[in-house]
N, C-alpha and C positions, 0 to 999 in steps of 0.2 A: 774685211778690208776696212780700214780704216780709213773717217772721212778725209784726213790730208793726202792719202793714197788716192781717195776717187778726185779731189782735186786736183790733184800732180795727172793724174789718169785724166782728164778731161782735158786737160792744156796738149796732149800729147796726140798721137792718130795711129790708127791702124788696130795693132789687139789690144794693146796698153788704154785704150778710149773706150773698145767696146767691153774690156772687162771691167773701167770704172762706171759704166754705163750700169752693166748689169749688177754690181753691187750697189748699186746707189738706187734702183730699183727692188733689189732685194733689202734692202735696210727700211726705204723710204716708204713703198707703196703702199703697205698698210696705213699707216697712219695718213700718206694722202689721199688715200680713198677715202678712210674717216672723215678728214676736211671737206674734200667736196662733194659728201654724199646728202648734206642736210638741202632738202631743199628740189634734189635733182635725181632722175630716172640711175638706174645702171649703164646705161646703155649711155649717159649723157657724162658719168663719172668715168669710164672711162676714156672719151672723148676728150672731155679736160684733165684727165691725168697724162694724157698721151701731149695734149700741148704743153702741159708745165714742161716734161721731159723735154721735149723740141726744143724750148727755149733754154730751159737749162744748159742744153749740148751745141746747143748753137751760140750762149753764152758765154762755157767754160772756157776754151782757148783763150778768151779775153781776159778771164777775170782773176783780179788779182787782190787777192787777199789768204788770210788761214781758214781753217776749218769753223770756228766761231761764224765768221764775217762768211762764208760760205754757205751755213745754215740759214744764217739770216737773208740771204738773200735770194735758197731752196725757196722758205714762209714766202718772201715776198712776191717773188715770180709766184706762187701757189693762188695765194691772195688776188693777186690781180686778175691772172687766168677766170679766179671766180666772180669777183665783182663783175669782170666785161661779159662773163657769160650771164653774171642776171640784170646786169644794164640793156645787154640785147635782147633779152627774151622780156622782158619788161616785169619779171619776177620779184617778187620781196628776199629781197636775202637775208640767210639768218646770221645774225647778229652773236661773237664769240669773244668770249673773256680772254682768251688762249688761243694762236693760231696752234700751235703742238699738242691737238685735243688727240686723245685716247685711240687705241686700236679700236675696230668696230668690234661690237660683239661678239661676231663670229670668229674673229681670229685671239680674244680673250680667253685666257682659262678659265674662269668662270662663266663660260657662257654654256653651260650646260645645263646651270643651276638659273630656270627663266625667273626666278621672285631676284635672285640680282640681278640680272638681267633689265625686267622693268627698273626697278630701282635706281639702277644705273641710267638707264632711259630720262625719267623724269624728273630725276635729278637735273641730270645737262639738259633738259626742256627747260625747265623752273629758273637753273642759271641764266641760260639765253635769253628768256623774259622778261627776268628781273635786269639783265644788264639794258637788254636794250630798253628799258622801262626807265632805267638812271640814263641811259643816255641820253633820250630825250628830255627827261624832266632836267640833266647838269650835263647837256651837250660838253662844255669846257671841260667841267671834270673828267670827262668819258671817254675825252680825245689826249689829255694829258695823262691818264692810266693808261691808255691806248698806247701812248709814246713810251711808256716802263716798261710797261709788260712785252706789249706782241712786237712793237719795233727796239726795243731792249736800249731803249737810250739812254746816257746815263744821267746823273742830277746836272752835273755840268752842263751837257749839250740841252736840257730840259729849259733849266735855268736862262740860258739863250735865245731859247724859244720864247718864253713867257718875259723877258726884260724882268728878271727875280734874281734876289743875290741865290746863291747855296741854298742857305740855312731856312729861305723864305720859299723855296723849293720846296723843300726838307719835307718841311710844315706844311705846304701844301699840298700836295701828295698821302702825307698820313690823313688829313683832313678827306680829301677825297678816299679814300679807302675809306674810314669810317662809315663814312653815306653812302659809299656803295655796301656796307655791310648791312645797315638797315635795309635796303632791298633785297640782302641775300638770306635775310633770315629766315625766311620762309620755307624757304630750298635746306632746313636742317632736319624735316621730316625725313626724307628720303633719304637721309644715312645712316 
C-alpha cells in the first residue's frame, strides 16, 4: 500500500484504518526500531514504537497534507517520542545526521556476512561522533544542516530562518557541509 493510501486509510475508521495501520507498520517498523534502538533496551524500543504509532493514529484523522508532508511528520512524531524518552530518563541521546537511518542489521541482507556488519556498526558510531562533535564545536551550523536534511526545509524557508537572501543561504550551507566533512573524514576507514 502505498503511503497516500495509509494516509487516505488513517483519516477514515473501521477496516479502511486498521488496514492503513497495519501497512504503515509493515513499511515503517523496521527502520523505526532502527531509529529508536541506539541508546535503549528492546523492551524500551518497543514501548516507543508503540507510542509514535498511538500518536500517529490518533493524529491521522486530522492531518492534512500528501504523502511527503506525511513522512515528515511519521520523523517528527518518531523524533520527539525519542528526545522525551531521554529527557525523562535523564539519558544522553544519540545524536543522528539522518532521521531515515538504515534497517537494523538483522533485517539487512548482508547481515549475515558480520566483517559488514561491524563495518556498518562503526561506521554510523564514527558518524554520530563526528556529527555531534561538529555540533558542538558549530552548534549554528548543526542546527541549520539539521533544518536541510532531517526537517527537509527548503533554502527559502532556511533563508527566513537565518534573515539571509537565497544565494547567502546557498553559500552557507555548502560552507557548513564542508566542515562538517572535515569531521567526517575519519569515518572513510570503515567503507
Amino acid at each position: 500500500m502505498r503511503i497516500a493510501l495509509i494516509v487516505e486509510g488513517l483519516k477514515g475508521d473501521g477496516l479502511a484504518r486498521r488496514k492503513a495501520v497495519e501497512q504503515l507498520y509493515d513499511q515503517k517498523v523496521g527502520k523505526l526500531f532502527g531509529f529508536l534502538a541506539r541508546g535503549t533496551s528492546q523492551s524500551e524500543v518497543e514501548d516507543l514504537a508503540h507510542e509514535v504509532l498511538i500518536r500517529i493514529i490518533q493524529g491521522g484523522p486530522t492531518f492534512e497534507g500528501g504523502p511527503r508532508q506525511f513522512m515528515g511528520w511519521f520523523w517528527t512524531v518518531a523524533r520527539n517520542v525519542r528526545t522525551d524518552f531521554f529527557r525523562k530518563t535523564g539519558r544522553r541521546e544519540f545524536v543522528e545526521f539522518e532521521d531515515d537511518v538504515a534497517m537494523p542489521p538483522s533485517d539487512r541482507a548482508d547481515a549475515k556476512n558480520p566483517e559488514l556488519v561491524v563495518r556498518e556498526n562503526l561506521f554510523r558510531l564514527c558518524v554520530e561522533q563526528a556529527y555531534e562533535i561538529f555540533g558542538k564545536t558549530f552548534p549554528d551550523r548543526a542546527q541549520t544542516l539539521s533544518w536541510q536534511v532531517s526537517d527537509q526545509l527548503d533554502i527559502n524557508e532556511i533563508a527566513r530562518i537565518l534573515g539571509r537572501t537565497e544565494g547567502a543561504t546557498r553559500e552557507y550551507l555548502s560552507q557548513c557541509r564542508k566542515k562538517l566533512g572535515t569531521f567526517l573524514d575519519r569515518c572513510r576507514q570503515y567503507r
